[in-house]
C-alpha positions as CSV (number, residue, x, y, z in Angstrom):
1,X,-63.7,17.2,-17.8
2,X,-62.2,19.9,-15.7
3,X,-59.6,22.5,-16.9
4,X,-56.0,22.1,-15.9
5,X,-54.4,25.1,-14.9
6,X,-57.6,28.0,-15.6
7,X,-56.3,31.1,-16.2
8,X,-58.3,32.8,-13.7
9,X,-61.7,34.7,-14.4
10,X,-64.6,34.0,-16.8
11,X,-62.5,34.0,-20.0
12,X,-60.7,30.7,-18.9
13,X,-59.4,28.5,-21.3
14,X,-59.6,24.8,-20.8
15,X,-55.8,23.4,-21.6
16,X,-57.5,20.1,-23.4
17,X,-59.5,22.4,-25.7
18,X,-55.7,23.5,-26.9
19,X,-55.1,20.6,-28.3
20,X,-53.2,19.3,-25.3
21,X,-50.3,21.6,-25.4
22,X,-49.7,24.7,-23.2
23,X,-48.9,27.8,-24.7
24,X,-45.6,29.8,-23.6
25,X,-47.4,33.0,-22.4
26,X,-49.7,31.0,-20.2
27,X,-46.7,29.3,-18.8
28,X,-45.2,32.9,-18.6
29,X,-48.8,33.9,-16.7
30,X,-49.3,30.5,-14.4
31,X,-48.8,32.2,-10.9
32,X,-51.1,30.2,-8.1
33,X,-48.5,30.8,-5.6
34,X,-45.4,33.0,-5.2
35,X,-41.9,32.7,-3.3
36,X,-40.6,34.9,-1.2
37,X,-37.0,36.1,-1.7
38,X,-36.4,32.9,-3.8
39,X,-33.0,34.4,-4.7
40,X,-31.7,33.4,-1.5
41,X,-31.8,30.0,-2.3
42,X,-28.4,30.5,-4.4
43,X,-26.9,30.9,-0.9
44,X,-27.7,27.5,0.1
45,X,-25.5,24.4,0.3
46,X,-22.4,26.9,0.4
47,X,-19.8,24.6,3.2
48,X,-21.4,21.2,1.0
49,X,-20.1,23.2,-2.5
50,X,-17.1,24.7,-0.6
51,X,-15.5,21.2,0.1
52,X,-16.7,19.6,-3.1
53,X,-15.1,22.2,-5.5
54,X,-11.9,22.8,-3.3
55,X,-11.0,19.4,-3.3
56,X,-10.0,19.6,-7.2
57,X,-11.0,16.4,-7.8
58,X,-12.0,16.0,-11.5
59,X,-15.8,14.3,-11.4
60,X,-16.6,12.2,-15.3
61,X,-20.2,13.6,-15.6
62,X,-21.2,16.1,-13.4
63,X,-17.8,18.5,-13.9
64,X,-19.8,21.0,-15.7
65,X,-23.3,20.8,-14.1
66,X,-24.6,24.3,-12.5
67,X,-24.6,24.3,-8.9
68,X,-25.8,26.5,-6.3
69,X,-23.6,28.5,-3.8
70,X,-21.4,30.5,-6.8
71,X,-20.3,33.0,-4.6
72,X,-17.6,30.4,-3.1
73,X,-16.5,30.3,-6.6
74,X,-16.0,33.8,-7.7
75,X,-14.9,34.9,-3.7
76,X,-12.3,32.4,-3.9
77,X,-13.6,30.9,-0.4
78,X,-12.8,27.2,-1.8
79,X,-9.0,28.1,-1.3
80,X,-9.3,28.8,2.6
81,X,-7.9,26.8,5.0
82,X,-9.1,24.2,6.9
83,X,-8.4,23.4,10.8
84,X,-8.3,20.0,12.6
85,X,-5.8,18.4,10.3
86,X,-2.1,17.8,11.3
87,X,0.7,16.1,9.1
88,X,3.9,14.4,10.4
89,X,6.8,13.9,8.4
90,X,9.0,11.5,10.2
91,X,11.7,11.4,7.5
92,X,12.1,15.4,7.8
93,X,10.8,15.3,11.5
94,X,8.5,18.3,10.3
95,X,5.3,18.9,12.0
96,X,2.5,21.2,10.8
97,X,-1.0,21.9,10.9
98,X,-0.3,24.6,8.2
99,X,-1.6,22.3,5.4
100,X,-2.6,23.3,2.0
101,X,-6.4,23.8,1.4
102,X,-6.8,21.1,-1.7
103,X,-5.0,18.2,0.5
104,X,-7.5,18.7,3.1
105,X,-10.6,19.0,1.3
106,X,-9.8,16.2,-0.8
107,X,-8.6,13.8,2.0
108,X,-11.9,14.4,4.3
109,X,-14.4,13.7,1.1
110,X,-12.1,10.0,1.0
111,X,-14.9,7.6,3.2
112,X,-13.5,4.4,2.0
113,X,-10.8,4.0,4.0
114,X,-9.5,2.4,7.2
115,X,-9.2,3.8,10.6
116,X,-5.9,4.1,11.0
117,X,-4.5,2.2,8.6
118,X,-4.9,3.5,5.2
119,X,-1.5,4.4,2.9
120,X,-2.0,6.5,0.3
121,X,1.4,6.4,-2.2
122,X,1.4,10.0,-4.2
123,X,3.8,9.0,-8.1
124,X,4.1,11.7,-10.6
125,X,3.5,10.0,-13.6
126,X,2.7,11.1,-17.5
127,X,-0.9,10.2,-17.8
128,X,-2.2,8.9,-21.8
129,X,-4.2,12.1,-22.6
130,X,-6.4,9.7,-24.8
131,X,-10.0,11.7,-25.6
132,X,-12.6,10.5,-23.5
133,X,-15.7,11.1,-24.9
134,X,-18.1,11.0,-21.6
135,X,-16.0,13.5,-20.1
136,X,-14.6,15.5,-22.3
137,X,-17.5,15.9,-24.9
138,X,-20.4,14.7,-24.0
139,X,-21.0,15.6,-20.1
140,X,-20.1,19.8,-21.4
141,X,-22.6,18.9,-23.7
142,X,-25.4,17.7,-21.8
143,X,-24.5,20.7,-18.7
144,X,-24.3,23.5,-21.3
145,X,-26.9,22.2,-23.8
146,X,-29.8,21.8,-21.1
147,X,-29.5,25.3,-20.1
148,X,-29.1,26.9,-23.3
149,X,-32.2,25.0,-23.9
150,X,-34.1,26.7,-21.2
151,X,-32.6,29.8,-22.1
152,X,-34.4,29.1,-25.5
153,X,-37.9,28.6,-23.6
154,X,-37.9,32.0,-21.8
155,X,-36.9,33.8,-24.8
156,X,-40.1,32.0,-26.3
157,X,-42.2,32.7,-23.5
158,X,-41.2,36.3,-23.5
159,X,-39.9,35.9,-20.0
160,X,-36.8,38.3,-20.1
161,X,-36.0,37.7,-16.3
162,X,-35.9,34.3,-17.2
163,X,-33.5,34.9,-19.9
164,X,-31.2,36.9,-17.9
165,X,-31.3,34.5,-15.1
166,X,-30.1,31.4,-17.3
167,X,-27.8,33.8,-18.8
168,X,-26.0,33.8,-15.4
169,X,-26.2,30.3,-14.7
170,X,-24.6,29.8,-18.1
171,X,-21.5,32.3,-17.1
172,X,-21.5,31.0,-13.2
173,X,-20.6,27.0,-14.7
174,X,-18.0,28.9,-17.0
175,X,-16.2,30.7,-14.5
176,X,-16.0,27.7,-12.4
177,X,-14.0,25.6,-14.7
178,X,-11.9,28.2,-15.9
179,X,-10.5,28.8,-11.8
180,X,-10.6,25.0,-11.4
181,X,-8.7,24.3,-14.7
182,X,-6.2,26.9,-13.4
183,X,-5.4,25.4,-9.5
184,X,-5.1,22.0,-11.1
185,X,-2.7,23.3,-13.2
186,X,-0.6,25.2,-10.4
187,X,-0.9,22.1,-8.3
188,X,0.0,19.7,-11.7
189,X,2.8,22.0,-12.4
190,X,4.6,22.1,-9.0
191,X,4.2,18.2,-8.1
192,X,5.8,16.7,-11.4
193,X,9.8,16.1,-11.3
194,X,11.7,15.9,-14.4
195,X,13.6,12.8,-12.5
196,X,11.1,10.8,-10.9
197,X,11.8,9.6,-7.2
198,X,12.2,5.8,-6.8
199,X,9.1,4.3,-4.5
200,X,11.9,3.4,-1.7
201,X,13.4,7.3,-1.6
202,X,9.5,8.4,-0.8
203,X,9.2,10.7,2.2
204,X,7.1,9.2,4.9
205,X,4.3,11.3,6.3
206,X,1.3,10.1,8.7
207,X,-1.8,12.7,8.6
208,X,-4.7,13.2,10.9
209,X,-7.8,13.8,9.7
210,X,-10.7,16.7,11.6
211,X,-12.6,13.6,12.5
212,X,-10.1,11.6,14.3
213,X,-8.7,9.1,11.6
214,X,-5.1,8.9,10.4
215,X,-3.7,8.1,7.0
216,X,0.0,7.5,5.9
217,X,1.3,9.3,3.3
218,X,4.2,8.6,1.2
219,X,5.3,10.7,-1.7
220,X,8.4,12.6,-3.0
221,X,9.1,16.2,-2.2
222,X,7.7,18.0,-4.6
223,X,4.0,16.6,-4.3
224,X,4.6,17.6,0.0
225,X,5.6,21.2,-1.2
226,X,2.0,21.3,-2.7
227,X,0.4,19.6,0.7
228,X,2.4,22.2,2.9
229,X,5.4,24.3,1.7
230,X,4.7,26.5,-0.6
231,X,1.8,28.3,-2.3
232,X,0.0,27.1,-5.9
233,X,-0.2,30.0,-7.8
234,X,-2.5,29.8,-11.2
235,X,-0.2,30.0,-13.6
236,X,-2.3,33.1,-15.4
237,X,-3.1,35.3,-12.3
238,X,-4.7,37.9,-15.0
239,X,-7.0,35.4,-16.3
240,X,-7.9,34.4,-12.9
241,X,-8.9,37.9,-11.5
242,X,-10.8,38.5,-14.8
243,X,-12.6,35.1,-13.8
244,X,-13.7,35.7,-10.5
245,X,-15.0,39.5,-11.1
246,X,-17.2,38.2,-14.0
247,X,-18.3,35.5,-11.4
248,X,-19.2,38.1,-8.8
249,X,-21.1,40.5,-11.1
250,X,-23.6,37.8,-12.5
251,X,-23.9,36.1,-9.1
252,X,-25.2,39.2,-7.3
253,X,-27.5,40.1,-10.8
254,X,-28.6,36.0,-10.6
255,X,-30.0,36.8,-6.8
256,X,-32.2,40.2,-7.8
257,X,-33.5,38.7,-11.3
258,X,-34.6,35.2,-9.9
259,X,-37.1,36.9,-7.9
260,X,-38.7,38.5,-11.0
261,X,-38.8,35.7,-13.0
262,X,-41.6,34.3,-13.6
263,X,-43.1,30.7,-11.2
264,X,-42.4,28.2,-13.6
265,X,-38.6,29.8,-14.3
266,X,-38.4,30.0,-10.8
267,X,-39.3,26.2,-9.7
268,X,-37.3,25.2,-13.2
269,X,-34.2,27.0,-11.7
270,X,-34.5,25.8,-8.2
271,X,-34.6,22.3,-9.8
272,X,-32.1,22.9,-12.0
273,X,-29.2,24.2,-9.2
274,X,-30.4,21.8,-6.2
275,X,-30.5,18.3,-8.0
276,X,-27.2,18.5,-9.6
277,X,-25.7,19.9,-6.6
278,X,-26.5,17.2,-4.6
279,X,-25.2,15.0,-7.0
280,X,-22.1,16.9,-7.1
281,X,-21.0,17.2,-3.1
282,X,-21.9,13.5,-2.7
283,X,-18.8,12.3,-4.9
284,X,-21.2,10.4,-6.9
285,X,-18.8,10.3,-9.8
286,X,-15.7,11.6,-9.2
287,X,-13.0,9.8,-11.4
288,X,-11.2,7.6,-8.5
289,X,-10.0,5.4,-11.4
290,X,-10.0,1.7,-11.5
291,X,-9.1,-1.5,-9.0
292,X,-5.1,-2.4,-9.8
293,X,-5.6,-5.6,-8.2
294,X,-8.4,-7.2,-5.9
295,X,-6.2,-7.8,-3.0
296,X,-2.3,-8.7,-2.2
297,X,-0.6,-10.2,0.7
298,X,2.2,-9.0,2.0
299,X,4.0,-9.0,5.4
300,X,1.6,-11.9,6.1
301,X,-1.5,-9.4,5.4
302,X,-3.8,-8.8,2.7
303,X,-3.9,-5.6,0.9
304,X,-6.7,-3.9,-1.1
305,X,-5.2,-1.4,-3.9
306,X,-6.4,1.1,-6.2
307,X,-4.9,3.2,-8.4
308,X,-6.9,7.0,-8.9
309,X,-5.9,9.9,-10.9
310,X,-8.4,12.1,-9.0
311,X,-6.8,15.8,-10.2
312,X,-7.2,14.7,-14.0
313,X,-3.4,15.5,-13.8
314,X,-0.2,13.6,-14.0
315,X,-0.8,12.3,-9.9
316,X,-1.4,9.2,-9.6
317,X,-2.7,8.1,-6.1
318,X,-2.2,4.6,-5.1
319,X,-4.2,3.2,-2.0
320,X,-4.0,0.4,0.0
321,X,-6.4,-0.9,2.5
322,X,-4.7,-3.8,5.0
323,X,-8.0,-5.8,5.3
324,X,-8.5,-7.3,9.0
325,X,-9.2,-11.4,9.9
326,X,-10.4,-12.9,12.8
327,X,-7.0,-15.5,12.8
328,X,-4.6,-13.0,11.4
329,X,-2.2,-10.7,13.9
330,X,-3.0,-7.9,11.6
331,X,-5.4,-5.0,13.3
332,X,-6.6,-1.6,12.1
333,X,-4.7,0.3,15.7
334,X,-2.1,2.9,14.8
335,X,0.6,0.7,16.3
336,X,0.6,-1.6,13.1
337,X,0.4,1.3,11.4
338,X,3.5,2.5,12.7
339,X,5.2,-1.0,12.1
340,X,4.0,-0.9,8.6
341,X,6.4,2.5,7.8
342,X,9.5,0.3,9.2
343,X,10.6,3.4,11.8
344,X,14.2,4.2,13.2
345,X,14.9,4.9,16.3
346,X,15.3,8.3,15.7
347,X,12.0,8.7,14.2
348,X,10.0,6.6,16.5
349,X,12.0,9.4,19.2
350,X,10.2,11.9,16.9
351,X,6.6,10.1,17.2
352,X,6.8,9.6,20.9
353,X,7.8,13.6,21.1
354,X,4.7,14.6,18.7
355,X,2.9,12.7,21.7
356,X,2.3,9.7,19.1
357,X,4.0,7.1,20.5
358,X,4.0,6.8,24.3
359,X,6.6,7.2,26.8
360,X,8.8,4.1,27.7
361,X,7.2,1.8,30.0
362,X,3.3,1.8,29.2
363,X,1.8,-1.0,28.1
364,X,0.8,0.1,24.9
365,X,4.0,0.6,23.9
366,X,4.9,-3.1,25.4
367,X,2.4,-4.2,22.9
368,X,3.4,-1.7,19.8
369,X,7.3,-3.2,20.2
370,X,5.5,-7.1,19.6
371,X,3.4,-6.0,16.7
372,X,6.5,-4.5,15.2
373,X,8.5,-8.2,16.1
374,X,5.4,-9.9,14.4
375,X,5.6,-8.0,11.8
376,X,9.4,-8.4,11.4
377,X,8.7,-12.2,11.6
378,X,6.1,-12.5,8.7
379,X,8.8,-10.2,6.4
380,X,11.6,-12.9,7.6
381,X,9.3,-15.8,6.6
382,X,8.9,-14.7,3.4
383,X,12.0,-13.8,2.6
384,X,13.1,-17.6,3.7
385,X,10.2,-18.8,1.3
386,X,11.1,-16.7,-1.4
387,X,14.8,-17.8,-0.7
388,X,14.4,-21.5,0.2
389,X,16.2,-24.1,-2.3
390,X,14.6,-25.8,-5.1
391,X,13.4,-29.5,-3.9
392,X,14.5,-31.1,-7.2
393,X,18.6,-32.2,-7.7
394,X,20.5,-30.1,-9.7
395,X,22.8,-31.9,-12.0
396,X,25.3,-28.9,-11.8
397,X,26.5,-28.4,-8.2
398,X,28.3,-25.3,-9.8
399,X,24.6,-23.7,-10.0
400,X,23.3,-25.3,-7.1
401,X,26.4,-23.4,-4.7
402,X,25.9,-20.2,-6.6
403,X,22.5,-20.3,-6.0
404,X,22.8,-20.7,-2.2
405,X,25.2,-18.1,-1.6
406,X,22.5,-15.5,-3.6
407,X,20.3,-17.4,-1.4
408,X,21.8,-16.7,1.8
409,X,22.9,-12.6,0.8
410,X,19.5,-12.4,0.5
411,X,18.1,-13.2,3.7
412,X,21.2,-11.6,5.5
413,X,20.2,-8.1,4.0
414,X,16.5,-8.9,5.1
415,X,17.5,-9.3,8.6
416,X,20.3,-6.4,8.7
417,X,17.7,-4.3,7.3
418,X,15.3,-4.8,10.8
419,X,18.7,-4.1,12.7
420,X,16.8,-1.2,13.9
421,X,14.1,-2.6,15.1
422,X,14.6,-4.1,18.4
423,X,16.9,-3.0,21.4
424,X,20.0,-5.4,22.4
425,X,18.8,-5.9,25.7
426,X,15.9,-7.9,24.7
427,X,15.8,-11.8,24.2
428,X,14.3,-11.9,21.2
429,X,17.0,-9.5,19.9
430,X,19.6,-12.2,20.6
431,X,17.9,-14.7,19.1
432,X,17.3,-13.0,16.1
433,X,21.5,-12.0,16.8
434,X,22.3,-16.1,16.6
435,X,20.6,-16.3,13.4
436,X,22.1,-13.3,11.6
437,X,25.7,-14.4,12.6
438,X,24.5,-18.1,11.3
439,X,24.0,-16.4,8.0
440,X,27.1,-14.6,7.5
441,X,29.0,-17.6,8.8
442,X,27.8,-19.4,6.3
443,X,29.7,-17.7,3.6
444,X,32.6,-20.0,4.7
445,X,31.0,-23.3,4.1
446,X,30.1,-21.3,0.7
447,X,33.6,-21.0,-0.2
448,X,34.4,-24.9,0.7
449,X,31.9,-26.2,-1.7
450,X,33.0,-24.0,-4.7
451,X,36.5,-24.8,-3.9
452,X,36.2,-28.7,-4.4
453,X,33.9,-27.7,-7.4
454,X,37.1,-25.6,-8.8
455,X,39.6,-29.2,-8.4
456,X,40.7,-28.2,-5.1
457,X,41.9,-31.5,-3.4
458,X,39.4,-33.6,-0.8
459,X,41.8,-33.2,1.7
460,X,42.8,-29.6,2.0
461,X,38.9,-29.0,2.2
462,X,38.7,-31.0,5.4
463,X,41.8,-29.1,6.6
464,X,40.0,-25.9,6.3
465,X,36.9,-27.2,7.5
466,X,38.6,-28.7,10.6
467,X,40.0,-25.0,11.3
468,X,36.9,-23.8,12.2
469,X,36.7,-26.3,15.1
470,X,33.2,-27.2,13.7
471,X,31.4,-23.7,14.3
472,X,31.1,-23.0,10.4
473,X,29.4,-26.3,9.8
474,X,26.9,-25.9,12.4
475,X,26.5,-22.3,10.9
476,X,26.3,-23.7,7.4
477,X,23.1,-25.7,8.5
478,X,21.4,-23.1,10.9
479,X,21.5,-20.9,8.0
480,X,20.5,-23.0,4.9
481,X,17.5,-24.5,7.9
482,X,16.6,-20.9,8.0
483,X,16.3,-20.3,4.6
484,X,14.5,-23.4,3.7
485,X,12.1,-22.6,6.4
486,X,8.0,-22.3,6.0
487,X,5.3,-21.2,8.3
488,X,3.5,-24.0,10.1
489,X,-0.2,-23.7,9.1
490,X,-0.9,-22.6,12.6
491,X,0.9,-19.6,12.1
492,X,3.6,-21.0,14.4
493,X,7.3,-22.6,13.6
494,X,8.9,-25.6,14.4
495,X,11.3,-25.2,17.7
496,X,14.9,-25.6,16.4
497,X,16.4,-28.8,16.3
498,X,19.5,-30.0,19.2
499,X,22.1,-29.7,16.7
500,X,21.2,-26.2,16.2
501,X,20.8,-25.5,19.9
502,X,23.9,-26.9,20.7
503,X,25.8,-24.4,18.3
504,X,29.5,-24.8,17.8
505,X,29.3,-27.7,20.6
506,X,28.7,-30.4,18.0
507,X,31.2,-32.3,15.4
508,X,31.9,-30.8,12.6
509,X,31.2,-33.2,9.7
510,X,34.0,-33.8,7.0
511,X,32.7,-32.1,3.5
512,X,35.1,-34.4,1.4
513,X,33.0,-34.3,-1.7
514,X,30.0,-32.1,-1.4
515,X,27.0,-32.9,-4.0
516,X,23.5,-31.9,-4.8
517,X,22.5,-34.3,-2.4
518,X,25.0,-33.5,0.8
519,X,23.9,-30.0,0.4
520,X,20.1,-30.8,0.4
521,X,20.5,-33.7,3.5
522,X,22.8,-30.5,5.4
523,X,19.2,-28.1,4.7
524,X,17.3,-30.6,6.0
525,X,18.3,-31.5,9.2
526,X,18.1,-28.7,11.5
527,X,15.1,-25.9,10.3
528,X,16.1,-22.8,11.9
529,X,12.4,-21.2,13.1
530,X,11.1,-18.5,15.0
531,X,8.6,-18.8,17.4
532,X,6.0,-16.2,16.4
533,X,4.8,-14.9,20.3
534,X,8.2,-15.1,21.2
């Protein structure tokens, strides 16, 4: 049997006649080959490291794993700014490209996300600071112990290069954490209110990425002073300059005393920085949390959320993903992302003056007004199905006329609150006019049924129902119709019925006794609906 490994000369020792094991000093003395300027190779993967470690995320297993490139650590370079990115804040109608370093680190290493179309909902919350024991004992433990192991071989093998080179591996991973540990704190400590703001009150942002895609942003004020305002200073600045000098004296002694180490030190080293690091920029395991809820449909679209804590702070980051079907009107442009933010006219005067919407006239913007009716549409729908009247008869018409005027309150405030929306000039506009002024009509017929519920007399409720020459009845109907209304299963509504076109044309019925029944018949007969290409 051949040797493996022969020392060299005439005094070679087969490794099989040492019982199988090989000795520390000839690993110490195993040199077929040698590297040139191997130190170098701690330069490598600097931009990969860079974005990795700047983004502040908080990864479960590999959060204390040696990496290559420690220089960006201990010269701070993972706190430089980034160009390419631009964030809009329509509700301030501030513009910037002047964005913080951790926002766009963190949003360029998200890949699973839409286009265009992506939200991203930034909550300060108090996270349950429960003790995890993957990431908060056992990863350190595995990071730290494998190196101190190592260290433990060279000392062995009498290598003492080797020992001092795993000796500044050891202090590179410890300086890291301590400056990481310190910006998520500055960042943690600036974003949290000791009021929280309600998800409505959210500032509404829209943020383009280097590459091209664009994200909307909502989030309270103080989590946008740490995306652009103001600086995140570590909250011990002595600490953090102790850090980062320690860092740069053992990363210029790691690049001299790899080179003297001995081959098998040298290859074990290489292995040990390039693997992990590798795993590390590739978000293999950064802690994006866990799936809220497989999907939910809203505005007639179906939504894919998760909830992250990426900063291992109290942040939480909700995103949503509209997901796009061949039937649905729903598609991943930034038009419907536009819609989905509900804009003003001021602020849609804002977008087209950031060069984001364009100027009146084009044909894109033809097409970016019907996305936002379609979408107004589905939000009406709903807001009629969620509204509509039970099918079953009440026994207590007391209930039953209560329940219809909440009924109807509701659906007026969905429709006032798209107002905005549209422009008075525009046919659709009047339509959608009719059926407003149907629903606060209404409240009239309202007050007729609960007066003859209270005792007041047959007769002096057709006396005030003949007052309104028939216009309130006809009202009474469009708008119950409108709230009793569902989707076709094309996607398309019934037309309204004559007696609803005809308006205040038509006879007005005689509500002598209203009942559970009447009122039920009066929904029935004339469903209010909009045509969804109109």
């Amino acid at each position: 049997m051949p040797p493996i490994f022969p020392r060299g000369g005439d005094d070679a020792t087969p490794l099989y006649l040492l019982g199988g094991k090989m000795p520390w000093q000839f690993l110490r003395d195993w040199a077929p080959f040698s590297f040139d300027a191997v130190g170098l190779v701690t330069l490598l993967g600097s931009e990969e490291v860079n974005k990795s470690i700047g983004s502040l995320q908080r990864r479960r297993f590999s959060e204390f794993f040696p990496l290559l490139a420690g220089f960006v650590v201990a010269g701070d370079y993972f706190t430089d700014g980034e160009s390419g990115y631009a964030l809009f804040n329509i509700s301030s109608g501030i513009y910037t490209t002047e964005i913080k370093p951790w926002f766009t680190r963190w949003l360029s290493l998200q890949d699973d996300i839409n286009k265009e179309t992506t939200v991203f909902t930034f909550e300060t919350k108090k996270r349950d600071k429960k003790f995890d024991p993957i990431g908060d004992l056992i990863a350190p433990m595995l990071s730290y112990g494998v190196v101190l192991t190592l260290l433990a071989c060279t000392a062995v093998m009498g290598d003492w290069p080797g020992i001092a080179n795993f000796t500044a591996i050891l202090v590179s991973m410890g300086v890291r954490n301590i400056l990481i540990w310190q910006r998520r704190a500055a960042t943690n400590n600036m974003a949290v209110e000791e009021n929280p703001t309600p998800k409505g009150n959210m500032l509404k942002m829209f943020v383009t990425r280097a590459d091209g895609r664009m994200v909307t942003i909502y989030a309270p004020l103080s989590v946008l002073k740490t995306f652009c305002i103001e600086n995140c200073d570590p909250p011990n600045k002595l600490l953090y300059r102790l850090a980062r000098a320690i860092g740069w004296l053992f990363f210029g002694g790691h690049i001299i005393i790899l080179g003297m180490s001995s081959l098998f030190t040298q290859l074990i080293t290489v292995a040990l920085l390039v693997l992990p690091t590798w795993y590390f920029c590739h978000n293999a395991d950064a802690d994006v949390g866990r799936v809220k809820k497989d999907s939910e449909v809203r505005d007639g679209v179906e939504w894919r959320i998760r909830e992250q804590r990426p900063f291992a702070s109290d942040l939480l980051v909700t995103q949503e993903d509209p997901i796009e079907t061949a039937t649905g009107w729903f598609k991943d442009r930034r038009m419907h992302a536009y819609t989905h933010v509900r804009p003003t006219k001021e602020q849609e005067m804002m977008l087209q003056h950031w060069c984001l919407l364009p100027i009146q006239g084009l044909p894109w913007l033809q097409d970016y007004r019907h996305t936002a009716k379609e979408n107004a549409l589905e939000q009406a729908r709903e807001a009629c199905v969620a509204a509509r009247l039970a099918s079953q008869p009440m026994n207590d018409l007391e209930k039953e006329v209560e329940r219809w005027s909440k009924d109807l309150e509701h659906c007026n405030r969905e429709l006032d609150s798209w107002d905005r929306t549209v422009t008075e000039s525009d046919e659709w506009y009047k339509k959608y006019g009719i059926a407003k002024e149907a629903l606060r009509s209404a409240s009239t017929a309202t007050t007729l049924a609960a007066a003859a519920i209270n005792g007041a007399g047959a007769s002096s409720a057709t006396t005030a129902a003949g007052s309104t020459k028939g216009g309130t009845a006809v009202a009474a109907q469009t708008s119950i119709a409108a709230s009793t209304a569902v989707p076709s299963p094309a996607g398309t509504s019934r037309a309204p019925s004559s007696s609803a076109r005809s308006g205040a044309s038509q006879p007005s019925p005689s509500p002598s006794s209203p009942t559970a029944d009447g009122i039920a018949a009066v929904a029935a007969q004339s469903p209010l609906q909009h045509n969804k290409h109109e």
